[in-house]
N, C-alpha and C positions, 0 to 999 in steps of 0.2 A: 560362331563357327569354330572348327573343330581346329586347332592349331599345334604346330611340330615346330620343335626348336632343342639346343641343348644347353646341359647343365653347363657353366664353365667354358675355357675356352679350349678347342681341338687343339692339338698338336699343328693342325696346319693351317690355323690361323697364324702361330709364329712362322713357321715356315714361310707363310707369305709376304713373310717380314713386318705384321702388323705387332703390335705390342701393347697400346693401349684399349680398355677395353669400350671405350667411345669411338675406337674403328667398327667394332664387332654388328652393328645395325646392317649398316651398308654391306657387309661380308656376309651376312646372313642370308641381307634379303638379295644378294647376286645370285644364290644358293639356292631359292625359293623358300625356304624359312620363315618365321613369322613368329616366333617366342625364343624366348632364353630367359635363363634364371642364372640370376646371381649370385654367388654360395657366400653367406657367412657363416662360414663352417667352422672356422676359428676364432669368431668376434667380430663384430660391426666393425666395421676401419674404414670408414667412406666420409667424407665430409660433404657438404649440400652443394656446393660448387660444380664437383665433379659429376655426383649423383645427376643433378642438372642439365650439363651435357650429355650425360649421356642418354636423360630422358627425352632431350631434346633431339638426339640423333636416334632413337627408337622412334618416335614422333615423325620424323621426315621420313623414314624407312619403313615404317608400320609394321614394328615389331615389338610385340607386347611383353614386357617385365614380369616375370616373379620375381622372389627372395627364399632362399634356405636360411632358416635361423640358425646359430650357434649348436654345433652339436652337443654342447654340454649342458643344453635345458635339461633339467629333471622337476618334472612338476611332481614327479612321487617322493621326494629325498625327506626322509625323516625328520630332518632339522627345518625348523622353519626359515629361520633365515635362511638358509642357502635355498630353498621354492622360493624363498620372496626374491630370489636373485633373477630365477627362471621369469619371472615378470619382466623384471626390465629388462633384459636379454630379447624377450619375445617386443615388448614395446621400444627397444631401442632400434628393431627391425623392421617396425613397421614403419618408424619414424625415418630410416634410409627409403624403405619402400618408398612411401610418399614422396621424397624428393625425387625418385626413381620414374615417379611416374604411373607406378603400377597398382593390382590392385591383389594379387596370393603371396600370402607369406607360410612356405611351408616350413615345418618342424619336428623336432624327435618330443613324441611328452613324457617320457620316464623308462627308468627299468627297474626290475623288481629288489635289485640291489640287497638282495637277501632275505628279503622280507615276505611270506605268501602274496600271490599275486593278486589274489581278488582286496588282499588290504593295500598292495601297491595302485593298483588303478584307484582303489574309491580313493585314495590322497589325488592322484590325477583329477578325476572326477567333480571332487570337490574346489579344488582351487583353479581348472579352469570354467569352474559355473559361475565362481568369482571373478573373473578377468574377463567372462564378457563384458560385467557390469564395468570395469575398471577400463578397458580398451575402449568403452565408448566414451565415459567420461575423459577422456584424453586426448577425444578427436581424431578416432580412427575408428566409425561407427560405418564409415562407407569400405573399409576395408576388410579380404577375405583373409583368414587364417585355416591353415589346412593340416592338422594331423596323420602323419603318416605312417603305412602301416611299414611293420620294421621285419630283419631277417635272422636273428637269432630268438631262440628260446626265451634268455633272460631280459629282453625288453619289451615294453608292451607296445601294444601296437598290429594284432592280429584283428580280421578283418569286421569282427563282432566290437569289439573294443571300440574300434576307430566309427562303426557305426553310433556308439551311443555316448561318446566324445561329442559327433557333429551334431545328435541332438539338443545339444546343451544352449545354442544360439543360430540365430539365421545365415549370423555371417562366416558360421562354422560350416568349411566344406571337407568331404576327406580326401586324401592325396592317398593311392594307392598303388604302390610300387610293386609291380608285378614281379620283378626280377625277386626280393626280397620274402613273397609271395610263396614265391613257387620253393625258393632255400626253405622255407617254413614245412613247405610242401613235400618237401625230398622229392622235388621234378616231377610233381604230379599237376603241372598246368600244359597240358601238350595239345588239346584238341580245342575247340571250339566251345562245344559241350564243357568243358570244364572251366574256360572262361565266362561263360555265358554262366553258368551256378554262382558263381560270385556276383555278377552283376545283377543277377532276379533277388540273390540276398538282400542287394543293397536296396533295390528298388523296393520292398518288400519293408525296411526296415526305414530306410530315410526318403521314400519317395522318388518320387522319377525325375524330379529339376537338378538335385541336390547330385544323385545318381548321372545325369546325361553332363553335368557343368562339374565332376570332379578332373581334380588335379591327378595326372596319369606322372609317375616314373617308369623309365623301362628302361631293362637294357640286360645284356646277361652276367648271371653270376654266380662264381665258383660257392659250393657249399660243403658242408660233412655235416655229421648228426647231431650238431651244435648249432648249425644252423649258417648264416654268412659268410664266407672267405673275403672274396674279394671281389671287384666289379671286374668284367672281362669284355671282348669287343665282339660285333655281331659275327667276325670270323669264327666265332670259338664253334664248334659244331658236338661239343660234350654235356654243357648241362643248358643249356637255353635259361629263359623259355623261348620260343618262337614268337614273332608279330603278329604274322598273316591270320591265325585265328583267332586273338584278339581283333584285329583288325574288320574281320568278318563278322565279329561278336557289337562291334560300335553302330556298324553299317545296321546290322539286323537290327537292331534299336534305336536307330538313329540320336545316337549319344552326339553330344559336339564335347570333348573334354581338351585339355590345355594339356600335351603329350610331350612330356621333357623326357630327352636321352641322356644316360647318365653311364654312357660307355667310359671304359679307361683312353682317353685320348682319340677315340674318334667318335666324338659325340654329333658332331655337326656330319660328319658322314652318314652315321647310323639314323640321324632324328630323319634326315633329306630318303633314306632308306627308306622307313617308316611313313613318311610321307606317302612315297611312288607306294608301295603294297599299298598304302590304303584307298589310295585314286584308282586302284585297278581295281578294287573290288566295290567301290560305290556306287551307287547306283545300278548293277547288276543282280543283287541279293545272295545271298547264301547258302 
């Protein structure tokens, strides 16, 4: 089933005076909620203890776990050892997931770091055709990893790319952040029609399972012609993109994807947002 949650914790989760994030189940699912993802965006820092409870209060709450790996993976990076770093950084993530409870681990997989980009992805390409072999041998063969498409120019991760990334392994799904999308796009995802072209791409290219069960980011975001600024909240009314016709574009397909908001500080508002638009439009058709 198709689930809404957010990245990290809102601003009014502290507000509410909570603080740990082993409250955050319970506040979710008072919310109607039913996912959240955990960002190691600066480094794994969890220990199994914790990770534990708080699988265990997901578990009582029935809300389901991702992970963001470390932003500083670069599976493109010229020097070898530093890609052999991007391994354990990705397997040190799953190995929190796990404790976590969960079962996506999403991630950035390179940037072109100066180098032409079709030679930046095939370094991509080829070392994560290696690490599926390697991620299973380590006991993370029942675990998703999801390649995300990204919002500037210089990083890979456009929506061709991240299709023939998921080809590489079964357990490979893509995570495609619409907000980061549309920056790529200069605010060309506005109607239905234009979300729907991306989704027959996918479908088109990795199938309809892999297409209905990806990992969705959304939320909106400032850009220039470089691509990314910065993440903004669903009040913003200048660069979007909008829900509702994604939302009309899942329903028409009937996608079930795992729909993480990734607003600046009112993520839990915005995911509960995203939610209600899409209960209105299901089951009515488009």
């Amino acid at each position: 089933m198709i689930k809404f949650g957010p990245s990290g914790n809102s601003q009014s989760f502290y507000d509410d005076g909570r603080k740990a994030t082993a409250d955050m189940p319970e506040w979710l699912s008072a919310r109607g909620l039913d996912a959240f993802e955990y960002s190691f965006g600066r480094g794994v820092a969890i220990g199994e203890a914790t990770a534990n409870l708080i699988r265990d209060k997901a578990v009582e709450y029935g809300i389901e776990i991702s992970v963001h790996a470390p932003y500083y993976i670069n599976f493109a990076n010229p020097d070898a050892q530093k890609a052999a770093n991007s391994d354990k950084y990705l397997l040190d993530s799953l190995q929190a997931l796990k404790w976590l409870g969960g079962k996506r681990c999403v991630f950035h997989s390179g940037t072109e770091g100066g180098a032409p980009r079709k030679e930046a992805f095939g370094r991509i390409y080829e070392r994560l055709s290696a690490f599926a072999l390697k991620k299973k041998e380590e006991g993370y063969s029942d675990l998703i990893v999801c390649p995300e498409t990204m919002g500037k120019y210089s990083q890979i991760g456009d929506v061709a790319e991240i299709c023939e990334l998921v080809k590489l392994d079964e357990t490979y799904y893509p995570c495609i952040d619409f907000g980061h999308l549309n920056c790529i796009m200069q605010g060309a995802l506005r109607t239905a029609d234009d979300f729907e072209a991306v989704i027959r791409y996918m479908i088109n290219e990795i199938g309809f399972e892999k297409t209905s069960g990806m990992h969705v980011h959304f939320s909106k975001i400032m850009y220039t012609v470089k691509g990314e600024v910065k993440h903004l909240t669903f009040a913003d009314d200048l660069y979007g993109p909008e829900f509702l016709p994604l939302a009309q574009t899942i329903e028409k397909y009937k996608l079930q994807p795992y729909v993480i908001c990734e607003s600046a500080g009112t993520q839990a508002e915005d995911a509960k947002t995203m939610r209600d638009i899409y209960q209105s439009v299901a089951g009515k058709g488009v």
